[in-house]
N, C-alpha and C positions, 0 to 999 in steps of 0.2 A: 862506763858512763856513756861512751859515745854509741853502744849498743842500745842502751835501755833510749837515749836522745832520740835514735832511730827509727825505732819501735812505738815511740811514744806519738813521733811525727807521722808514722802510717795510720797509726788510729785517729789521729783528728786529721786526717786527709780524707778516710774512707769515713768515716763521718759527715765531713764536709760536703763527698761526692754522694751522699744517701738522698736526700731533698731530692737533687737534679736527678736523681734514679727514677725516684716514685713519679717526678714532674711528665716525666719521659715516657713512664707506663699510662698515666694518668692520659697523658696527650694521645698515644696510642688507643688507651678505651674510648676516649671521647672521638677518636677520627671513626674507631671499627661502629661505635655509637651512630655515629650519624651516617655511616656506611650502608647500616642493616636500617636506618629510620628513612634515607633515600631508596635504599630498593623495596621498602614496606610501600613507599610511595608511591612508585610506578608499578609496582602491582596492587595497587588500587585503582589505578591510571588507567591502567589492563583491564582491568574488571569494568570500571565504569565503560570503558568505551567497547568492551565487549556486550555491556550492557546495553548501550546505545543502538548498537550493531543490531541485537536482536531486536529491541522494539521498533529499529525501520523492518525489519523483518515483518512485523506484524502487520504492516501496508499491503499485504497481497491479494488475490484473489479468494474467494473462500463458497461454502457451498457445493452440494453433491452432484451440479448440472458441470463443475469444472472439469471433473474428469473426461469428459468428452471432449475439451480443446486437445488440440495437438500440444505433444511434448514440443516440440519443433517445426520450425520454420514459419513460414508469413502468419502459418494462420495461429502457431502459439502465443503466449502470454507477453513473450517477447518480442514476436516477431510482429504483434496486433500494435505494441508500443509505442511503434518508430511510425506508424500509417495514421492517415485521418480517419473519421470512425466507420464511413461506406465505405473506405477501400478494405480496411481490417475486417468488418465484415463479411468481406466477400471472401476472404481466406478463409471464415470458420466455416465448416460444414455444417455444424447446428442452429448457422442463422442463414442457409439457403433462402426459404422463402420470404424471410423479412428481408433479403436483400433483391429478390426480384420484384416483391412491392415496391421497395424504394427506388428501383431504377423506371419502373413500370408508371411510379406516381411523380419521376424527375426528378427528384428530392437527393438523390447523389453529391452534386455542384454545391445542394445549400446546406447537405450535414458537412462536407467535406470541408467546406471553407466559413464554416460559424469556429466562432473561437470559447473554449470554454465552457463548455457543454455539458447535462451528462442524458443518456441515451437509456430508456430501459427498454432492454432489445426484447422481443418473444422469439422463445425457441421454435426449430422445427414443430415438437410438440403444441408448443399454444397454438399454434393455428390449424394443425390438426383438430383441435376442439370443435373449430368452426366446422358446418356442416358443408361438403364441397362446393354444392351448389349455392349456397352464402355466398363463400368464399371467393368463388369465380365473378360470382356478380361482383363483388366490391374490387377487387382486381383490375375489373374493368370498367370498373367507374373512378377515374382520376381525380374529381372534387372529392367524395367519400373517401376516397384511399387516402390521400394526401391529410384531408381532415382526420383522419383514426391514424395515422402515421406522428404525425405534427403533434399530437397527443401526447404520444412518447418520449415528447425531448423537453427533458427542463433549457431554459436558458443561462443555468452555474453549475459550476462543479458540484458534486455533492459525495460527500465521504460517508462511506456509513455510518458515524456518529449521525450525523446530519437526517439521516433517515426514521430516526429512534420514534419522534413522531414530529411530522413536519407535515407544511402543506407548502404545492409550489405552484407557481404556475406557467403553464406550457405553452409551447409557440404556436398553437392551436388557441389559443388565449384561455381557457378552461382552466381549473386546477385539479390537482390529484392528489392525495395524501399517503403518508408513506408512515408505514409504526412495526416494532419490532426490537430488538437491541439483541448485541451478542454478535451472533453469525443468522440470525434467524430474522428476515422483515417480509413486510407486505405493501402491498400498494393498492389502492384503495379498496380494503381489507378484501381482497380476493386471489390479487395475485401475488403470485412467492416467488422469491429471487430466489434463483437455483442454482446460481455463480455472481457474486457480488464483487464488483471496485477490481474491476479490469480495466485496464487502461488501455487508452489510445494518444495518439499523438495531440488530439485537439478533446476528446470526451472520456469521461467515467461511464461505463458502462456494468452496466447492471440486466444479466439476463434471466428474463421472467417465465413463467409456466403458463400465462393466461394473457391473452390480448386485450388490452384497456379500450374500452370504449366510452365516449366523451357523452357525457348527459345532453349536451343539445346539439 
């Protein structure tokens, strides 16, 4: 009898302990549960802000005239950054001559220290277009340079979005209009950005294939 008593008391024990068994596993699925539904989490987390990451990415320069910046130093992408936008262009070598215009028309002092700018520079190339002896004349005519210079700088920033088609107007007092979308614009439908939304310390700069000249 005191067998079978004993026997009888292990089964309603291990009975008793089966609930808090399942309770126990039950507890442990729901911790692994939320374990695998947290790290689902933060690799979503991941994703998103990898996501983020690239569309600042997409803020760069763009256009087949960039390859001609330098990888490095003052006069790269980076290096034009940190400078105001006459001194960064005196780094680039394919805004030589628009940079001895500017020092030639004064205009150094007042791109350097405007705040908030944006600038569409002409390449070596655009002014190669002009015919030398033009070119020499207006060079050394400081009213006209300065007027056909002043031309080229809006008074705000302007993002490529901003250029899709817009009209702005320049410190020259004139306006110019600007159409395109994508990685592809123009200004007033003649000239083509051939490196767009470079940055400087004070201006966006947007360098062109053609030298803008102001209607009056």
């Amino acid at each position: 009898m005191n067998t079978r008593i004993r026997r009888t008391a292990l089964v309603v024990a291990g009975a008793a302990m089966l609930p808090l068994a399942l309770t126990a596993c039950s507890d442990d699925s729901k911790g692994s549960a939320s374990s695998d539904s947290s790290k689902a989490s933060a690799t979503a987390s991941d994703k998103a802000a990898d996501s983020s990451g690239d569309m600042s990415g997409t803020d760069q320069p763009f256009g087949p005239g960039c390859s001609t910046v330098p990888k490095d130093g003052a006069g790269s992408f980076d290096g034009m950054a940190k400078d105001p936008v006459a001194t960064a262009a005196s780094h680039n070598p394919a805004l030589s001559t628009l940079v001895t215009a500017v020092k030639k028309a004064g205009l150094v002092d007042t791109l350097n220290s405007a705040e908030n700018i944006t600038v569409f520079a002409p390449s070596n190339d655009a002014f190669a277009k002009i015919p030398k002896a033009d070119l020499d004349k207006v060079l050394n005519d400081k009213a006209q340079l300065t007027k056909i210079l002043t031309y080229h700088v809006v008074g705000q920033k302007l993002a490529p979005k901003d250029l899709g088609n817009g009209s702005y107007t320049t410190l020259e007092k004139s306006r110019l209009t600007t159409s395109g979308s994508g990685e592809s614009y123009t200004v007033n439908d003649s000239a083509k950005v051939v490196c767009g939304n470079v940055k400087t310390a004070n201006a966006n700069v947007y360098i062109i294939d053609t030298v803008l000249m102001p209607k009056s």
